[in-house]
BALOBA-1460 file (C-alpha; in Angstrom, 3 decimals):
// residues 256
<rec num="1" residu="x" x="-29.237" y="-26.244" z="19.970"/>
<rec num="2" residu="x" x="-27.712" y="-23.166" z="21.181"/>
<rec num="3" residu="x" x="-24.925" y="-22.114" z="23.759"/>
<rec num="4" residu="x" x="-27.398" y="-22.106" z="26.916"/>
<rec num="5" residu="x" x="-28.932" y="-25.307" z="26.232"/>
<rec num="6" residu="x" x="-25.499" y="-26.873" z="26.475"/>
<rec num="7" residu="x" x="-24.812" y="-28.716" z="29.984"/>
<rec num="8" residu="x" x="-22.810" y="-26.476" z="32.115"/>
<rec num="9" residu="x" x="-19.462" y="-28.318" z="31.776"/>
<rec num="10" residu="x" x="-20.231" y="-28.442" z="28.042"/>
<rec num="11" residu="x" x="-20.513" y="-24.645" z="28.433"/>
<rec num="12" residu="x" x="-17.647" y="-23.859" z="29.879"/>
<rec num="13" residu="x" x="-15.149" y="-25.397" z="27.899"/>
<rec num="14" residu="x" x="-16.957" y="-23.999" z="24.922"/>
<rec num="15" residu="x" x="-16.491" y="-20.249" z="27.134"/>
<rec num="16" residu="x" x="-12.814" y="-21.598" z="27.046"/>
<rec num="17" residu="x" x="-11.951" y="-22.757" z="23.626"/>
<rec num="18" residu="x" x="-13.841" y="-19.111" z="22.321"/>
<rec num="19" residu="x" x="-11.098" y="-17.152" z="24.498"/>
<rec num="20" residu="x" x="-8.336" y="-19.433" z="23.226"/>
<rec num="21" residu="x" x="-9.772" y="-18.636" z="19.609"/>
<rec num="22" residu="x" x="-9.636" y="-15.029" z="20.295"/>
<rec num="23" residu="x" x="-6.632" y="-15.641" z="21.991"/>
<rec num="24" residu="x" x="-4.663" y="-16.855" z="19.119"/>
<rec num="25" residu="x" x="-6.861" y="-14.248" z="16.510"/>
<rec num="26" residu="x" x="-5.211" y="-11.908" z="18.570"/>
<rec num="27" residu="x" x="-1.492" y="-12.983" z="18.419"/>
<rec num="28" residu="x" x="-1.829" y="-13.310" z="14.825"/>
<rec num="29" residu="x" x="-2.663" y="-9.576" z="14.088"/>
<rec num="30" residu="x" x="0.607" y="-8.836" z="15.971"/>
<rec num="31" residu="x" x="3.164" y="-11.199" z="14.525"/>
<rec num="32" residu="x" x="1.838" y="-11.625" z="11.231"/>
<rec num="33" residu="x" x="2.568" y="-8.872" z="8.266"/>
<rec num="34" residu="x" x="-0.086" y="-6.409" z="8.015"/>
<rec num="35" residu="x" x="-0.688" y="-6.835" z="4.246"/>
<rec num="36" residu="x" x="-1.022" y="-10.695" z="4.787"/>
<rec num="37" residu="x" x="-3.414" y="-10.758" z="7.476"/>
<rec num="38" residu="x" x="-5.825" y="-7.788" z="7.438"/>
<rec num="39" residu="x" x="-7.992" y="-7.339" z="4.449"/>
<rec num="40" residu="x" x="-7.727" y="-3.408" z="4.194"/>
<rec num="41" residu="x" x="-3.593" y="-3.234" z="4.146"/>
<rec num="42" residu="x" x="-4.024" y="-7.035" z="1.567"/>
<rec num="43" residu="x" x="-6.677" y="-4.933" z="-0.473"/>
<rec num="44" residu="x" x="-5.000" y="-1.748" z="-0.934"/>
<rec num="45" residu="x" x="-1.427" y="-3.420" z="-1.851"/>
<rec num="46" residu="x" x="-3.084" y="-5.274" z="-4.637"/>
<rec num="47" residu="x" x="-4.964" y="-1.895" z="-5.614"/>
<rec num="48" residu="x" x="-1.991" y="-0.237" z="-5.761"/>
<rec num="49" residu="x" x="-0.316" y="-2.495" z="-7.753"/>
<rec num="50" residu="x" x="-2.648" y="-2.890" z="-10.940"/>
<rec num="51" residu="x" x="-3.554" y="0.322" z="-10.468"/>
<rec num="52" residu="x" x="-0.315" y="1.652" z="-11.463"/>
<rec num="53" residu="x" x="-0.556" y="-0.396" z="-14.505"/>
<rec num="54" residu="x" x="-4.511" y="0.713" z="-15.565"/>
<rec num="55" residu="x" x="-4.800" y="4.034" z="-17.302"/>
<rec num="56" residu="x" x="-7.900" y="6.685" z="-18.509"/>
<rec num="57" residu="x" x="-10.669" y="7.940" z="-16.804"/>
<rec num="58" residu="x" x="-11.082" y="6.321" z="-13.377"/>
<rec num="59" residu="x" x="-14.535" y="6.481" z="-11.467"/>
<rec num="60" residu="x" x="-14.246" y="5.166" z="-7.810"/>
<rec num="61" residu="x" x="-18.317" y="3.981" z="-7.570"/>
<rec num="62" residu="x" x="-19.547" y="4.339" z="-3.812"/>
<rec num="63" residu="x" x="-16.479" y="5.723" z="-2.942"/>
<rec num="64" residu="x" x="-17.656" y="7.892" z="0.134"/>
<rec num="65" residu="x" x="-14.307" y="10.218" z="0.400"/>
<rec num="66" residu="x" x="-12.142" y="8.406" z="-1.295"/>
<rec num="67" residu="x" x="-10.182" y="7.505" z="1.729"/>
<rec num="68" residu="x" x="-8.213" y="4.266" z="1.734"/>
<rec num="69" residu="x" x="-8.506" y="3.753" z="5.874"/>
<rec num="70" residu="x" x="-4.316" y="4.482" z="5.920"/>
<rec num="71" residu="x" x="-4.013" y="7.721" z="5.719"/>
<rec num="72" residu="x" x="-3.864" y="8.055" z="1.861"/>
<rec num="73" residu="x" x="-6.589" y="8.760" z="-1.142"/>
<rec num="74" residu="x" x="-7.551" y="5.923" z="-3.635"/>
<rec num="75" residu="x" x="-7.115" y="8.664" z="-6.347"/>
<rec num="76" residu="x" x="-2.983" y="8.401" z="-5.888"/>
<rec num="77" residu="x" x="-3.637" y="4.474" z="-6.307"/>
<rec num="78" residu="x" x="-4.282" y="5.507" z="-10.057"/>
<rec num="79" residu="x" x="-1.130" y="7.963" z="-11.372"/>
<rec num="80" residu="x" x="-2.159" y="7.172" z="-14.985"/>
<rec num="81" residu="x" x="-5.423" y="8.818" z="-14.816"/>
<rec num="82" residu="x" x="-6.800" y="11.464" z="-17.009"/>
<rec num="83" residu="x" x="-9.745" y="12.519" z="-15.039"/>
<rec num="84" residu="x" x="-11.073" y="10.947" z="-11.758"/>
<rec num="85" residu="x" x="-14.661" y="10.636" z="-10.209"/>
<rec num="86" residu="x" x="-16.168" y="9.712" z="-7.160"/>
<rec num="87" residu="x" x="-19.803" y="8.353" z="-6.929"/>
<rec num="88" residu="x" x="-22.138" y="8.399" z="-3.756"/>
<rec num="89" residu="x" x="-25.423" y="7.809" z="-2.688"/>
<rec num="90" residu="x" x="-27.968" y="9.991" z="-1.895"/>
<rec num="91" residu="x" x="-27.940" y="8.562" z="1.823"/>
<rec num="92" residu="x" x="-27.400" y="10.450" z="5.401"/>
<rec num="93" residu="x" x="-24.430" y="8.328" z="6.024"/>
<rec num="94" residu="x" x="-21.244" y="8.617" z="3.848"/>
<rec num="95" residu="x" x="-23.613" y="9.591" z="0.786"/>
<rec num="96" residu="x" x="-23.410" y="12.592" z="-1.394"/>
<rec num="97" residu="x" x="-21.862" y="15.421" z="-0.432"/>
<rec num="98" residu="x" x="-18.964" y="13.359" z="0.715"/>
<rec num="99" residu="x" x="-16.357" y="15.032" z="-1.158"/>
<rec num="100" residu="x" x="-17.113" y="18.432" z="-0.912"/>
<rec num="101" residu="x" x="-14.483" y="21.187" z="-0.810"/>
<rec num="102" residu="x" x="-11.816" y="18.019" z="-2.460"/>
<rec num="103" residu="x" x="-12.090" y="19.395" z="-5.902"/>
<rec num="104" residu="x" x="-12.698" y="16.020" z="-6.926"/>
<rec num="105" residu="x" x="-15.749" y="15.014" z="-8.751"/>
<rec num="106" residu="x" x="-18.523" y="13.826" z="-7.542"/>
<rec num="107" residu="x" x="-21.792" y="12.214" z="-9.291"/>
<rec num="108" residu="x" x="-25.398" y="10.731" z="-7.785"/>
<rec num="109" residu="x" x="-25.721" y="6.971" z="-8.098"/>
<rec num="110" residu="x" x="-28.078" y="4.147" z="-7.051"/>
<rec num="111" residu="x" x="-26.228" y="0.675" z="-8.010"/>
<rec num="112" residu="x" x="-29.588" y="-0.780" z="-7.107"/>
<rec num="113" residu="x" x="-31.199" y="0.861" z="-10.238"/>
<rec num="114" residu="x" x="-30.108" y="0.916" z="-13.933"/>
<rec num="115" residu="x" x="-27.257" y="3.430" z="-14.817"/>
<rec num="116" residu="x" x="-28.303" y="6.279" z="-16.848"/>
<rec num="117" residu="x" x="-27.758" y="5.630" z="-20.927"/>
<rec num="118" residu="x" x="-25.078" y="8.461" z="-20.975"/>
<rec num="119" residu="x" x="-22.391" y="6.567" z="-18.333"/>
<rec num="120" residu="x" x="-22.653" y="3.502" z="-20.128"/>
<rec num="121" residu="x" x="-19.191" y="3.033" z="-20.930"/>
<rec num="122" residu="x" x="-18.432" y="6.048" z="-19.626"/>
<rec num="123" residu="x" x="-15.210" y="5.011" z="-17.776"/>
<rec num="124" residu="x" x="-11.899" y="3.350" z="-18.527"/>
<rec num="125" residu="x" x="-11.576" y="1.933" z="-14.802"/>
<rec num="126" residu="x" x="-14.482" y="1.333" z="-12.625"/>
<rec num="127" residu="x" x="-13.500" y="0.714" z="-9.110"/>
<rec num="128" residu="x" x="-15.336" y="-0.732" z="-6.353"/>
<rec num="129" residu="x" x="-14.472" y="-1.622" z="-2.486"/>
<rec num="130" residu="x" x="-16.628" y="-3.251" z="-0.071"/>
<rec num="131" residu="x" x="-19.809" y="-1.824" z="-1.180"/>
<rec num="132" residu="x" x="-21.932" y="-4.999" z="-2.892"/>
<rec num="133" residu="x" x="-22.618" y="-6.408" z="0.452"/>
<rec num="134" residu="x" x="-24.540" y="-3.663" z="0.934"/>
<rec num="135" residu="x" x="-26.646" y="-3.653" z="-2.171"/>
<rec num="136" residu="x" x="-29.991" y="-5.592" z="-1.646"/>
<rec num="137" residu="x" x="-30.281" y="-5.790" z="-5.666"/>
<rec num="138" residu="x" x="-26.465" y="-7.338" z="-6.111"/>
<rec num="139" residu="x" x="-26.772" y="-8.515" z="-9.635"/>
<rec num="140" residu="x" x="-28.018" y="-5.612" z="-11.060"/>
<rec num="141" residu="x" x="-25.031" y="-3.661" z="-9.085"/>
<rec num="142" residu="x" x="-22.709" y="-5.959" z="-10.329"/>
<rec num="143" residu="x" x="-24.039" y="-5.217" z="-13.733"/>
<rec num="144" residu="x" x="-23.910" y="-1.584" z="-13.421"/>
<rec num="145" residu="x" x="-20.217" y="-1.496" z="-12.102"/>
<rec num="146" residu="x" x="-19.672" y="-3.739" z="-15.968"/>
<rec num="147" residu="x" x="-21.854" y="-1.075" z="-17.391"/>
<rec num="148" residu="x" x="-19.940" y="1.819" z="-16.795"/>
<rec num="149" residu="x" x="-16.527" y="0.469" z="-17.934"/>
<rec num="150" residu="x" x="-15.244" y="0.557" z="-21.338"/>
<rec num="151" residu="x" x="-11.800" y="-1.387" z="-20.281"/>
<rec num="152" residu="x" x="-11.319" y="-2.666" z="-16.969"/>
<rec num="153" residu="x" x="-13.064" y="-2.975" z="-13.463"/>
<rec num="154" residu="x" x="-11.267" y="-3.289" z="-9.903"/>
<rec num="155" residu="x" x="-13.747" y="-5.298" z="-7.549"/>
<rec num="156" residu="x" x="-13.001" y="-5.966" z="-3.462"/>
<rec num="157" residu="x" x="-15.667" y="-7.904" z="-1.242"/>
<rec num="158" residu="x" x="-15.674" y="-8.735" z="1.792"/>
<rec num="159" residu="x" x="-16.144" y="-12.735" z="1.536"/>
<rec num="160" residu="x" x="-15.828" y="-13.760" z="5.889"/>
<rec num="161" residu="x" x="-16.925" y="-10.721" z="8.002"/>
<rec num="162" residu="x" x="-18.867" y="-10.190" z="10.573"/>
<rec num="163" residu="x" x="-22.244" y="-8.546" z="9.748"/>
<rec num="164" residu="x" x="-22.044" y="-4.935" z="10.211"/>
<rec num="165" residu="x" x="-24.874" y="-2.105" z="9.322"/>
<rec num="166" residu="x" x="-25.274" y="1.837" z="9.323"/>
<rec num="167" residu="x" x="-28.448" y="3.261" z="10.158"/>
<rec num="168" residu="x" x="-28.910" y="3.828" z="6.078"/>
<rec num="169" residu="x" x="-27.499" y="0.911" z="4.528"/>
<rec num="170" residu="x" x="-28.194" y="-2.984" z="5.363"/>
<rec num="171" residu="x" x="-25.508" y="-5.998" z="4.899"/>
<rec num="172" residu="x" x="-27.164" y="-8.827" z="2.688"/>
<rec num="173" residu="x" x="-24.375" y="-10.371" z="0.948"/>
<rec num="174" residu="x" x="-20.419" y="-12.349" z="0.669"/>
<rec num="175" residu="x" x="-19.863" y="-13.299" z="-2.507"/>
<rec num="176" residu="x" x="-17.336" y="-15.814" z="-3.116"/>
<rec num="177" residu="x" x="-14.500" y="-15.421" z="-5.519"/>
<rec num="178" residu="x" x="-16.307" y="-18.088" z="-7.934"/>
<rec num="179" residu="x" x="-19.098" y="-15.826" z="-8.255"/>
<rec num="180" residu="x" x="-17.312" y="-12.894" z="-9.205"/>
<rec num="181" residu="x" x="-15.841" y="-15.157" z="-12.010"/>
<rec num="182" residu="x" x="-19.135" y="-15.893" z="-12.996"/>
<rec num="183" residu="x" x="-20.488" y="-12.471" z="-12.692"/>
<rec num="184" residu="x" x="-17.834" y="-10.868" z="-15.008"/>
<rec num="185" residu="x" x="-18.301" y="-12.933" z="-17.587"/>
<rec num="186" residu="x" x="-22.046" y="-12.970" z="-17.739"/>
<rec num="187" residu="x" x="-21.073" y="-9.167" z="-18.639"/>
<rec num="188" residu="x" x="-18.500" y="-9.845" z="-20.856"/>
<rec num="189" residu="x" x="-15.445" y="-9.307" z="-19.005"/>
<rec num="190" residu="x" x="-11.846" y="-11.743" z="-18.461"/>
<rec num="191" residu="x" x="-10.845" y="-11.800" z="-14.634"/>
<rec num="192" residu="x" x="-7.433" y="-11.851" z="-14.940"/>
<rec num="193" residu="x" x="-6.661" y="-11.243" z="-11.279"/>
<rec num="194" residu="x" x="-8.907" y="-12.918" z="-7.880"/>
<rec num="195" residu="x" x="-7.135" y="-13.224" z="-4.657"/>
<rec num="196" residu="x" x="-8.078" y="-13.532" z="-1.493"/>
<rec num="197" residu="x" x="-6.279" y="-13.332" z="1.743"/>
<rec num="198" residu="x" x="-6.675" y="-16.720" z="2.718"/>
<rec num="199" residu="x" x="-6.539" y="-16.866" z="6.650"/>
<rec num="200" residu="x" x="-8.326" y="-18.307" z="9.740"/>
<rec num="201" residu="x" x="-7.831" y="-15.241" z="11.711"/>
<rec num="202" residu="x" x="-9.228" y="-12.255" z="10.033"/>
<rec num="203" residu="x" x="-11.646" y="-11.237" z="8.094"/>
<rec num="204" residu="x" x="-11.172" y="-12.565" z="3.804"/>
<rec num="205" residu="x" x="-11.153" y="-9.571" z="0.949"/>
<rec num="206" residu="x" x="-11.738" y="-10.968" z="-2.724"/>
<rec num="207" residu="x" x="-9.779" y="-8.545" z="-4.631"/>
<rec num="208" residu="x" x="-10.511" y="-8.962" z="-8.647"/>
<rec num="209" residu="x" x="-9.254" y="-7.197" z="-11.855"/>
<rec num="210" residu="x" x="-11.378" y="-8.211" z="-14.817"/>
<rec num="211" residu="x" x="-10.543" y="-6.521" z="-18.381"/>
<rec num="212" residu="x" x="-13.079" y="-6.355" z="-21.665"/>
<rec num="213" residu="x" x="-9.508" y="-7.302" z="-23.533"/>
<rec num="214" residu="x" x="-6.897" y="-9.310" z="-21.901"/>
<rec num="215" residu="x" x="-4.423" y="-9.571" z="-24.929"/>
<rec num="216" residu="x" x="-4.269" y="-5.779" z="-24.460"/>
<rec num="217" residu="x" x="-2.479" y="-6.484" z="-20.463"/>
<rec num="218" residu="x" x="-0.357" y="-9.192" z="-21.452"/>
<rec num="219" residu="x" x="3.187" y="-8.966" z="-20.567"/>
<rec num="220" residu="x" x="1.870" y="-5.800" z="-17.979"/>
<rec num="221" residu="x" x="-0.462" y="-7.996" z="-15.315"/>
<rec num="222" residu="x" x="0.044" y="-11.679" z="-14.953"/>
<rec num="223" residu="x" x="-3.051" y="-14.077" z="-14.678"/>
<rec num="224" residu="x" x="-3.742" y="-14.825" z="-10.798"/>
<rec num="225" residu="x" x="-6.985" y="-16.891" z="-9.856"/>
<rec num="226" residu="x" x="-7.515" y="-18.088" z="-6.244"/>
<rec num="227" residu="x" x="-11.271" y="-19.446" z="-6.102"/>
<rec num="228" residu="x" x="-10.841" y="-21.707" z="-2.953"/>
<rec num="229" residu="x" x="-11.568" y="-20.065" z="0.669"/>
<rec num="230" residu="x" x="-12.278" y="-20.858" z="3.986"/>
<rec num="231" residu="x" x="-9.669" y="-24.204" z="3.226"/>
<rec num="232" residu="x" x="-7.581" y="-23.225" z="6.499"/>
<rec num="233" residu="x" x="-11.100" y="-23.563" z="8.888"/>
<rec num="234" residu="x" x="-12.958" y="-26.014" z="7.060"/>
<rec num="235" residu="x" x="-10.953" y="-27.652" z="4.108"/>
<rec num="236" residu="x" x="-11.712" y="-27.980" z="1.010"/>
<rec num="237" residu="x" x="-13.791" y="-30.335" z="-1.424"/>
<rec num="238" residu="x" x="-12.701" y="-28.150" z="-4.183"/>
<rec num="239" residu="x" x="-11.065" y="-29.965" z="-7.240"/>
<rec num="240" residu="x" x="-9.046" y="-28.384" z="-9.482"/>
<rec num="241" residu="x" x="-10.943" y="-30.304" z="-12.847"/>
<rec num="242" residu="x" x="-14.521" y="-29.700" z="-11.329"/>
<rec num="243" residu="x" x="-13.723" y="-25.814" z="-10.815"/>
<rec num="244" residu="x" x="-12.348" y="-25.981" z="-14.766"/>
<rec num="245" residu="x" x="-15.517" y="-27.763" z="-15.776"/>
<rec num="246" residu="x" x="-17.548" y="-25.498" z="-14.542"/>
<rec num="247" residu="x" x="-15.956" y="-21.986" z="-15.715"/>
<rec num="248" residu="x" x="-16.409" y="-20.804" z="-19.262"/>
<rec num="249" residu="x" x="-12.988" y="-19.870" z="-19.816"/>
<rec num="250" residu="x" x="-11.310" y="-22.335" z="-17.883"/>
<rec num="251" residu="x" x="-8.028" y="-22.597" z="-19.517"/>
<rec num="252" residu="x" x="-6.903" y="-19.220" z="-18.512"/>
<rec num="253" residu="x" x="-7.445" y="-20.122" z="-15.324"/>
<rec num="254" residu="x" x="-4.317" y="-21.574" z="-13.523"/>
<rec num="255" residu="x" x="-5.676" y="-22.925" z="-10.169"/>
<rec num="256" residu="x" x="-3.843" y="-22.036" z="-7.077"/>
């Protein structure tokens, strides 16, 4: 059934309820702190954060210009750096070419095809926003942003949002946060950090930090897993020993 084959009365306090929704979305984005509520200002405080810790080469893969939507680069996210690197697309729209005239780095890649054999590895810190939606081949992306680390790998996704396209790139995909669990270890990575901004009135970011060696962050980044989402609209079935059961790892997993 859709909305016009309701009956009209049935139709107008749906018309109703929708503006109260919006209503209330609204109210929300102005009371509530920006770095709670909106997933760009939630994503980029937790970026900032490990980043300070994570050291070495840094690559930011489909990075477009490197700008962080407040003003700011994503390179200054990363002070420990020893070299950093932007990768693009060859596309019309925020592809290659993007960071021209920056001084930063900038190298060709397709995250829907294998990575060359020579950037395997090739990075310390491979980092990653809001681009695997995008990316009709996911898994193989996913793979690729494993492939080019040789330590650690700083993931955000989009996990609610409404669909949203450019005339070169498509949206196919939200992955939740117990996928990205999964996905990091089927390359042999440890999420230490997934957390989500849990809300009903915004959009949700997943932002994970997964590490080839967690022994070597202990005492620097403590262990924070959020898998559940979408609680606050719908609830949750989720229980904490069936989540455990079905992760690998699931002792290092304390479920929030």
């Amino acid at each position: 059934m859709r909305e016009t084959d309701l009956p009209l009365g049935y139709r107008l306090v749906y018309q109703l309820l929708i503006m109260g929704h919006r209503f209330v979305r609204g109210l929300a984005n102005r009371l509530l702190p920006r770095a709670f509520i909106r997933p760009r200002e939630f994503s980029n405080a937790l970026i900032r954060q490990y980043g300070a810790v994570l050291s070495g080469s840094v690559i930011n893969v489909s990075g477009w210009n490197d700008g962080d939507r407040e003003g700011g680069t994503y390179q200054s996210y990363f002070p420990q750096h020893t070299s950093y690197t932007v990768s693009n697309y060859e596309v019309r729209d925020r592809g290659m070419g993007s960071m021209h005239g920056t001084g930063i780095t900038e190298i060709s890649l397709d995250l829907n095809q294998p990575i060359r054999k020579d950037l395997e590895g090739a990075y310390d810190v491979v980092f990653n926003h809001t681009t695997l939606e995008h990316v009709v081949h996911v898994e193989q992306a996913f793979a690729n942003l494993c492939a080019l680390s040789r330590d650690a790998v700083v993931l955000v996704v989009p996990v609610m949002q409404q669909f949203h396209i450019l005339p070169s790139y498509g949206d196919y995909f939200r992955m939740l946060p117990f996928a990205i669990v999964k996905q990091f270890e089927l390359h042999g990575f440890t999420p230490i950090v997934v957390r989500t901004n849990e809300q009903p009135f915004a959009p949700i970011y997943c932002v994970a930090l997964a590490v080839r060696d967690p022994k070597k962050y202990e005492g620097k980044i403590t262990s924070d897993i959020e898998l559940n989402v979408g609680q606050h609209l719908y609830g949750s079935s989720a229980k904490k020993q069936e989540l455990s059961a079905l992760l690998n790892s699931a002792p290092q997993y304390p479920m929030t």
